[in-house]
C-alpha positions as CSV (number, residue, x, y, z in Angstrom):
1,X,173.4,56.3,-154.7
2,X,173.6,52.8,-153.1
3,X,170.6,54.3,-150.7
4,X,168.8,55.5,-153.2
5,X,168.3,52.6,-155.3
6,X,168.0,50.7,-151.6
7,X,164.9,53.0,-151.0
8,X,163.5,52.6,-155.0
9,X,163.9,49.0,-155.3
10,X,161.7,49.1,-152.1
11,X,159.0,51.3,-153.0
12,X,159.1,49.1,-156.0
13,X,157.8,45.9,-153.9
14,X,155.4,48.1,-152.4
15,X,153.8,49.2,-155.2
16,X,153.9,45.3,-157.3
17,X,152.2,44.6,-153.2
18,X,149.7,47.8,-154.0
19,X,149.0,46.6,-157.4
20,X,147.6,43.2,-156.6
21,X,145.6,44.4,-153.9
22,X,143.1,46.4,-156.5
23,X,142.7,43.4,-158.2
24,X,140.1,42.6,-155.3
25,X,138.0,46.0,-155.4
26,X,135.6,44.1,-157.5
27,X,131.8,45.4,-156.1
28,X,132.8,47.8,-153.5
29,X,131.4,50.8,-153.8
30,X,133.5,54.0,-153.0
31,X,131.1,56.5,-151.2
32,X,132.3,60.1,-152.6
33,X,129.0,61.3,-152.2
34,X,128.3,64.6,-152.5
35,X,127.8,64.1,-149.1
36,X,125.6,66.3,-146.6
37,X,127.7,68.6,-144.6
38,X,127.1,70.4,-141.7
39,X,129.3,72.2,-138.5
40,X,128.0,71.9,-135.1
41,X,127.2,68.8,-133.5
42,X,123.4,66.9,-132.6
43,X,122.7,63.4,-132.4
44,X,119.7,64.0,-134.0
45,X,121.3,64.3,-137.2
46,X,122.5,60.6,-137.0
47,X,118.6,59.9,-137.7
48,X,117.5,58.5,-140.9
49,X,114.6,60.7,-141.2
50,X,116.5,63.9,-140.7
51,X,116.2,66.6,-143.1
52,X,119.0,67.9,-144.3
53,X,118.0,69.1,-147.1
54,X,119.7,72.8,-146.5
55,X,122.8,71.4,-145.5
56,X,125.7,72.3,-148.2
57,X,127.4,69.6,-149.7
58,X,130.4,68.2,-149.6
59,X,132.3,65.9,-152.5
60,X,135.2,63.4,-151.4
61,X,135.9,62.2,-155.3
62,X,139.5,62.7,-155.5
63,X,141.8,63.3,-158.1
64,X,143.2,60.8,-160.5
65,X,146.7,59.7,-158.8
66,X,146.1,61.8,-155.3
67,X,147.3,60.6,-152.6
68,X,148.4,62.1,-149.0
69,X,151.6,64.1,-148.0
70,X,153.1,61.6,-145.9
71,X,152.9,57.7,-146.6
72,X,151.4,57.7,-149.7
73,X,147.3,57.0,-148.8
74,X,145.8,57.1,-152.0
75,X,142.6,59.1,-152.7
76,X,143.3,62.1,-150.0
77,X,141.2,65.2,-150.7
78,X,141.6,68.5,-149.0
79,X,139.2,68.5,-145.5
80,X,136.6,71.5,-144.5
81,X,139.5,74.2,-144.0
82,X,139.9,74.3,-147.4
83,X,136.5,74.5,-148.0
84,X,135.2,77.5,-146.7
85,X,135.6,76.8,-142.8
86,X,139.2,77.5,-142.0
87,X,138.8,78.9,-138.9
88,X,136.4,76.0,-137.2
89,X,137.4,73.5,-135.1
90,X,134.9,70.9,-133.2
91,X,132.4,68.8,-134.4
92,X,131.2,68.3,-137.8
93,X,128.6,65.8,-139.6
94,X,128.6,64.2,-143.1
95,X,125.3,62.2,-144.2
96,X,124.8,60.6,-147.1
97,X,121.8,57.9,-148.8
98,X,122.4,55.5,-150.6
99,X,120.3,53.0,-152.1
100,X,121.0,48.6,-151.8
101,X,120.1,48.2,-154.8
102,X,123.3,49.4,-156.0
103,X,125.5,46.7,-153.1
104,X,125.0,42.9,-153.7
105,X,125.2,40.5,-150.7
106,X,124.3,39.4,-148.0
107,X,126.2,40.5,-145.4
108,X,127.5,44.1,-146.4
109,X,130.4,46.4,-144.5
110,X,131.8,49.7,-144.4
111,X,135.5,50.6,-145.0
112,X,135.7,53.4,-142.7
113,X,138.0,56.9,-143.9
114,X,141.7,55.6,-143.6
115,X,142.5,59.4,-143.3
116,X,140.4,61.5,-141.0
117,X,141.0,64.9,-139.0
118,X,141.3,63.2,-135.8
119,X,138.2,61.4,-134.4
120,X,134.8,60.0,-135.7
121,X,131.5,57.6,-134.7
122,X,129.7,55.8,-137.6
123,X,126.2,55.8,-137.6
124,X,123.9,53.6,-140.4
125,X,120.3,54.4,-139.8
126,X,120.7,56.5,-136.3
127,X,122.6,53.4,-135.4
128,X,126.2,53.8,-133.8
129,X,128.5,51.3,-135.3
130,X,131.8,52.1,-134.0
131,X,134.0,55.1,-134.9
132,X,138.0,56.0,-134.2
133,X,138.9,57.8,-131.2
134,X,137.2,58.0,-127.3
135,X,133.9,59.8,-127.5
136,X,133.0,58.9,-123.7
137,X,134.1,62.7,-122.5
138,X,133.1,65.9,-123.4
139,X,136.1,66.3,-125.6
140,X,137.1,63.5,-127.5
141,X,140.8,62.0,-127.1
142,X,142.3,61.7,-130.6
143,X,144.3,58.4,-131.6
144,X,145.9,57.3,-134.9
145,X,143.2,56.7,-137.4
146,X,143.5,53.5,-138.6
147,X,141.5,51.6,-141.0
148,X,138.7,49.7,-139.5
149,X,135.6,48.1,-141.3
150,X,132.0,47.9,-139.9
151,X,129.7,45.3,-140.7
152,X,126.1,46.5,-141.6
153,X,123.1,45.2,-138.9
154,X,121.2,42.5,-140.0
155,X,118.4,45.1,-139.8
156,X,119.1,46.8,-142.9
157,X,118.0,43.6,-144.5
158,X,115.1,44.1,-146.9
159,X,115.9,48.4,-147.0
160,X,116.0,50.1,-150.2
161,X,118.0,52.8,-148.7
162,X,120.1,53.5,-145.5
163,X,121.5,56.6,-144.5
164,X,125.2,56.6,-143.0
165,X,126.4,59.4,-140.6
166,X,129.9,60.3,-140.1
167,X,129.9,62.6,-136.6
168,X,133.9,64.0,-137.0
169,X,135.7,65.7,-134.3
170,X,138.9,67.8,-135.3
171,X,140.8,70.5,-132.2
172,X,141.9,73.4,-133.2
173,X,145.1,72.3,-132.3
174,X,145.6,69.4,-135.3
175,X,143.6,72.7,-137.5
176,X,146.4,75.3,-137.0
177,X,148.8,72.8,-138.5
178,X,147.7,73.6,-142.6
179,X,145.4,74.8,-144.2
180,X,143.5,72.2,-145.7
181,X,142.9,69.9,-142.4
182,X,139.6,68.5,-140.6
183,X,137.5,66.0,-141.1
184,X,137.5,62.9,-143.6
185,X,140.1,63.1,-146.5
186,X,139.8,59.4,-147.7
187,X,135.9,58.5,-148.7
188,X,134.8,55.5,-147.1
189,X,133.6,52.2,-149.2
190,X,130.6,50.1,-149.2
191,X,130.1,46.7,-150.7
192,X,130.1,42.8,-149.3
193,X,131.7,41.6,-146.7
194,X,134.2,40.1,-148.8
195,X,135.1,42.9,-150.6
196,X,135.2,45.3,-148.0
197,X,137.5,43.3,-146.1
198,X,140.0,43.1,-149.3
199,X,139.8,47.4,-149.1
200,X,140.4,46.8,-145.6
201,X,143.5,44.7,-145.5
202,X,145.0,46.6,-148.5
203,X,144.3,50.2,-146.0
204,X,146.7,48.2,-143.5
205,X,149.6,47.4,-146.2
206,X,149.4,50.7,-147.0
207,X,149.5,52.1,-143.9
208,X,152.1,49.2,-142.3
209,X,154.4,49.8,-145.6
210,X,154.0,53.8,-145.2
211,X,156.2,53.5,-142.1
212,X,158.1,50.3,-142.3
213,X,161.3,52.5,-142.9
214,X,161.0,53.7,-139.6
215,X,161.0,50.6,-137.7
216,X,164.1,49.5,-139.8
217,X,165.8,53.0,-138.9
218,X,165.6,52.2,-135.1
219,X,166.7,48.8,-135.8
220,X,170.1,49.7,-138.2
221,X,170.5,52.6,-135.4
222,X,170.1,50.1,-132.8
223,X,172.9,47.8,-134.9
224,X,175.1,50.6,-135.4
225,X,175.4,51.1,-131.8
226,X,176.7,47.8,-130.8
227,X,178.8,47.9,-134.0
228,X,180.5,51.0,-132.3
229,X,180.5,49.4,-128.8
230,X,182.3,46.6,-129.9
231,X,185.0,48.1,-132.6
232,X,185.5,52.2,-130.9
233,X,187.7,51.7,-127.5
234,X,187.7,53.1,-124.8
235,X,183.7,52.8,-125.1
236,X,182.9,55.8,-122.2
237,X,184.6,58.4,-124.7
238,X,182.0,57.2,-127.4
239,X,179.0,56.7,-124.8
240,X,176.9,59.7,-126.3
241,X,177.1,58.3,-129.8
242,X,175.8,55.2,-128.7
243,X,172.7,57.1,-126.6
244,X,172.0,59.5,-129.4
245,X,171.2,56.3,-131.6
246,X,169.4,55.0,-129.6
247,X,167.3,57.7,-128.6
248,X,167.3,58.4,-132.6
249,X,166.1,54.9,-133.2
250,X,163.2,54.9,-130.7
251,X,162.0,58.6,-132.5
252,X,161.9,56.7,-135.5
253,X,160.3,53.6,-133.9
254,X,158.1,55.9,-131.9
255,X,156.3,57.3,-135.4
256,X,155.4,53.6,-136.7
257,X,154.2,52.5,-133.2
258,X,152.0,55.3,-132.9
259,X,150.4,54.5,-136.4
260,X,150.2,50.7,-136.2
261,X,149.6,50.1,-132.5
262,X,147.1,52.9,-131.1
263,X,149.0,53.1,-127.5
264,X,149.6,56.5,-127.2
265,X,147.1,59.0,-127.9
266,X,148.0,62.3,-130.0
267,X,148.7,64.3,-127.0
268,X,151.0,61.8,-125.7
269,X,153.2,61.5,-128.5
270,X,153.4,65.2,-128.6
271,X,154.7,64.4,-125.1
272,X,156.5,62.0,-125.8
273,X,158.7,62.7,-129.2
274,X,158.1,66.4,-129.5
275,X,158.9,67.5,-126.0
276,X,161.1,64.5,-124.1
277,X,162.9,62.6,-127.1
278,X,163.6,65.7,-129.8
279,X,165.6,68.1,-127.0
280,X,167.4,64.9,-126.0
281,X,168.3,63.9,-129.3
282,X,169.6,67.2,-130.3
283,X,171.9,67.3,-126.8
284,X,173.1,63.9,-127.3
285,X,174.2,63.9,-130.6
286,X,176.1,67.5,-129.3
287,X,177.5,65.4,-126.7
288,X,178.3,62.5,-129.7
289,X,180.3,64.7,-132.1
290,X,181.8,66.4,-129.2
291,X,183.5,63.0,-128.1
292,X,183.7,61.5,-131.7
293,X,186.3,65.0,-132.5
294,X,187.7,64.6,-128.7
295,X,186.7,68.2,-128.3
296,X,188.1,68.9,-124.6
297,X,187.5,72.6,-124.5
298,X,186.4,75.0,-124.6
299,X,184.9,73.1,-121.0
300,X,181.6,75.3,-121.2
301,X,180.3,73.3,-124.2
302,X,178.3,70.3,-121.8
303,X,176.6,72.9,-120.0
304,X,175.7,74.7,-122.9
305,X,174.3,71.9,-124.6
306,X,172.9,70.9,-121.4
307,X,171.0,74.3,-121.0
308,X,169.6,74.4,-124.3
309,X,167.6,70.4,-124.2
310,X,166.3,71.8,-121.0
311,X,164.7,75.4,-122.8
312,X,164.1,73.4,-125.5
313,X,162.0,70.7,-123.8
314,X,160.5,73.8,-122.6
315,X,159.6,75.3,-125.9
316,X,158.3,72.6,-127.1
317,X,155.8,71.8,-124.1
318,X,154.3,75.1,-124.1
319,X,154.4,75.7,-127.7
320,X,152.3,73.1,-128.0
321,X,148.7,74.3,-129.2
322,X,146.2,72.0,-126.6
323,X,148.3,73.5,-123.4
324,X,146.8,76.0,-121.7
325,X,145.3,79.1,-123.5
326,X,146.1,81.0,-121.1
327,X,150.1,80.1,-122.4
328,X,151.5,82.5,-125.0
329,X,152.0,79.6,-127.8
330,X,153.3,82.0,-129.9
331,X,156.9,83.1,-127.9
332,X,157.4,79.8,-126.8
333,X,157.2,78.5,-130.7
334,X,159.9,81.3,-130.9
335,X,161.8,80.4,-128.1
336,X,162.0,76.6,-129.6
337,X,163.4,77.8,-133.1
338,X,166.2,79.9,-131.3
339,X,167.0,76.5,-129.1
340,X,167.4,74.4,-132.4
341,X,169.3,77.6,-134.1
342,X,172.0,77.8,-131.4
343,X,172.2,73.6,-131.4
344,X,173.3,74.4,-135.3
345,X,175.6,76.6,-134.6
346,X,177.2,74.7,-131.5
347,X,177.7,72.2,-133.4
348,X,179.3,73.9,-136.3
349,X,181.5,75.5,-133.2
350,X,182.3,71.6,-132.3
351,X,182.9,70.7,-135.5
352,X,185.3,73.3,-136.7
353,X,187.3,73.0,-133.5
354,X,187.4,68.9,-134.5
355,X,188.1,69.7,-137.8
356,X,191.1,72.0,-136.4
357,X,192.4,69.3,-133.8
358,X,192.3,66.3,-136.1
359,X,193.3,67.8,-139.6
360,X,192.8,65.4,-142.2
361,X,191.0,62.8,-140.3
362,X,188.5,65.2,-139.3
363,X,187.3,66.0,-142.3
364,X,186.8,62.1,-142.7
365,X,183.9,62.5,-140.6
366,X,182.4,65.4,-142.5
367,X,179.9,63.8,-144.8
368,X,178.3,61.7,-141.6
369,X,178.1,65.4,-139.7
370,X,176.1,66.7,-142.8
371,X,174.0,63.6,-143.3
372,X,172.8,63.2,-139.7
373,X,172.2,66.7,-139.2
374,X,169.5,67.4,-142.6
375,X,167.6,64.4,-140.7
376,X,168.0,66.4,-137.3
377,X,167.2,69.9,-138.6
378,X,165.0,69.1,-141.7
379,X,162.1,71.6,-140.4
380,X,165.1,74.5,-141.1
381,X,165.8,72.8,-144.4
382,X,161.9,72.7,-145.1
383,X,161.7,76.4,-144.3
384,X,164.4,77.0,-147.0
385,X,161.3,75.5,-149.3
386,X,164.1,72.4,-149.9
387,X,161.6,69.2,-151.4
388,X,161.0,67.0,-148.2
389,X,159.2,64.0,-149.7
390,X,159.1,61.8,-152.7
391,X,156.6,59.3,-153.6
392,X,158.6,56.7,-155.9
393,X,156.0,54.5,-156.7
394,X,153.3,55.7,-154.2
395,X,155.1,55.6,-151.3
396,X,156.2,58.2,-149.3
397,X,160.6,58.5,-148.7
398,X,161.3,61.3,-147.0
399,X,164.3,63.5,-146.9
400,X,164.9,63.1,-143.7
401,X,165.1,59.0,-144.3
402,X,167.2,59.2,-147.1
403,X,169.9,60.9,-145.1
404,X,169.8,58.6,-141.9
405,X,170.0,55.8,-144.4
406,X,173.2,57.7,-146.2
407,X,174.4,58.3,-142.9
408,X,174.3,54.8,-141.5
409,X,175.9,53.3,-144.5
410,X,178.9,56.1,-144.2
411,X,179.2,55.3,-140.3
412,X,179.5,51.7,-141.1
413,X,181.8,52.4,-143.7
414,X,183.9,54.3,-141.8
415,X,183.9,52.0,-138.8
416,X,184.8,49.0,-141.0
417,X,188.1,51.5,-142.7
418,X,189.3,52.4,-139.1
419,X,189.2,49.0,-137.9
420,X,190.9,47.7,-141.3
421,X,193.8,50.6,-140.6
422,X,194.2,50.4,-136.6
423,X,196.0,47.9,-134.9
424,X,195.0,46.0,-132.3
425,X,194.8,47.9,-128.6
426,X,197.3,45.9,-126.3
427,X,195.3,46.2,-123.2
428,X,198.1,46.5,-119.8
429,X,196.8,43.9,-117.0
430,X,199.1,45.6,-114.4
């Protein structure tokens, strides 16, 4: 309950924050079209006096109070696989004219699309003015979109009308992960300078606050640690809890970094979290609960565990849709789920046997077991259609954080109680 209210009286500054910040909309226009839509991909259609007059169209007005399904982005609409293209991947291009008279200033800007399926260039008048991603090879490489703003040419000056180009490139990789993926989800804005940069900073709180749990995960995890280096002795028998959160924290921090910062590309957090940090979380914390319980035997358990990061890191790499197609995706997806199905069940083996070996004071440790593991094996709760996200206030609390933060409150709790009811350790110096 205490994490609850932690996590709602949170959400609850965010959204006061969220509140003020469309006070300064004011002028800015939000560009929902309907917009010119076309697959395929020519520079040519970046040209203002392009006719696209049989292309279909495309409208980004969202619903009243939609937002997206993970941090809460407000305005999300579904992209072109919901709308009659679900099997395309590639490029696509959204035009749209729009007439000045409807912007007044002097200098104007463009918000560009907070949420985007995974790359795109801006063009105004044929004009590139910047974009999300690197276009410089034949296939683009993917970052975090992030929200940007463009300022207008000082050509445009004296135009009735411009026309603004959105070239969007989405793999079939990021496609096969729903069915309502690629290309822009948030409509871009036009207005003032001033204005524009108002959308723009709010895009960031948004986006910064959408993730700040994460960073304060790695940082409690990180806490918890020393806590346990300092008040569990002998420290090597506890060595594995103190990896596993660590390597939990920097999963955690990992998400946010790759949001705010734009170091990794999206194949390299694949890498990165999906196929080095995941399998070694899942062995350490094994390794954890198998020296929290003092599990001795049976003596095959470490090379067990071991075994199954190492097919799991496996899995995961060639699971992964932008390997090879020559790679059978499919079986190695399969060979993944039966990895993380036989870490569940060694660990219910190591727990039982704890349970068994330490009685009463076993079960002590229960709830912790329970609240780590629905962070560590939420895809298996998600499959047993469990809710995974709740948007108190607009922003976006996952399941997955409200047990780590359950969990870290019970570890400290139970840290604190042990050291209350265990007497000092008289250390020998012979």
């Amino acid at each position: 309950m205490k994490n609850f209210t932690f996590f709602t009286l949170l959400a609850l500054l965010l959204a006061f924050t969220n509140a003020n910040a469309f006070n300064h909309k004011q002028s800015a226009i939000i560009l929902n079209g309907p917009w010119k839509f076309k697959t395929g991909d020519n520079l040519e259609w970046a040209g203002p006096g392009f006719n696209d007059s049989v292309w279909e169209t495309v409208d980004l007005t969202a619903p009243s109070g939609s937002h997206d399904g993970d941090v809460g982005l407000t305005g999300y609409v579904p992209g072109w696989a919901a709308k009659g293209h679900a099997n395309y991947s590639g490029y696509a291009w959204y035009r749209l004219k729009i007439s000045l008279d409807r912007v007044k200033g002097d200098v104007l800007a463009i918000a560009g699309p907070p949420a985007v399926d995974e790359a795109y260039q801006l063009f105004v008048d044929g004009r590139l003015l910047g974009g999300a991603g690197d276009f410089s090879n034949t296939v683009p490489v993917a970052y975090s979109i992030q929200p940007r703003m463009f300022l207008l040419p000082d050509s445009i000056r004296g135009k009735k009308t411009i026309t603004i180009a959105f070239r969007v490139w989405a793999s079939a990789a990021v496609l096969s992960q729903g069915t309502d993926l690629g290309g822009i989800h948030i409509a871009p804005e036009l207005g003032k300078k001033s204005d524009i940069e108002a959308r723009y900073k709010f895009r960031w709180r948004q986006t910064i606050k959408g993730y700040i749990v994460e960073v304060a995960e790695f940082v409690v995890f990180i806490l918890l640690a020393i806590t346990i280096a300092f008040l569990r002795k002998p420290v090597k028998q506890y060595k594995w809890f103190i990896i596993a959160l660590i390597l939990l924290g920097l999963v955690r921090a990992n998400q946010a970094f790759y949001y705010w910062l734009q170091v990794e590309t999206s194949h390299q957090i694949d890498i990165v979290t999906l196929v080095i940090l995941m399998p070694l979380v899942l062995g350490s914390w094994l390794m954890a609960w198998r020296g929290w319980y003092k599990v001795d035997r049976p003596v095959w358990i470490p090379p067990v565990i071991l075994a199954l990061t190492i097919v799991y890191m496996c899995g995961q790499l060639f699971s992964l849709p932008w390997v090879s197609e020559a790679v059978p995706h499919a079986a190695f997806q399969a060979i993944s789920n039966y990895a993380r199905l036989l870490f569940a069940l060694t660990l219910a083996l190591i727990i039982c046997l704890g349970i068994r070996q330490q009685g009463k004071q076993g079960w002590l440790y229960l709830p912790a077991v329970l609240l780590i593991s629905t962070g560590l094996f939420a895809r298996e709760l998600s499959e047993l259609h469990i809710q995974g996200i709740w948007f108190p206030y607009g922003v976006g609390v996952s399941r997955r954080q409200y047990a780590y933060a359950a969990f870290s409150a019970v570890m400290f709790g139970l840290l604190i109680y042990q050291q209350r009811r265990t007497p000092p350790v008289q250390v020998s110096t012979l």
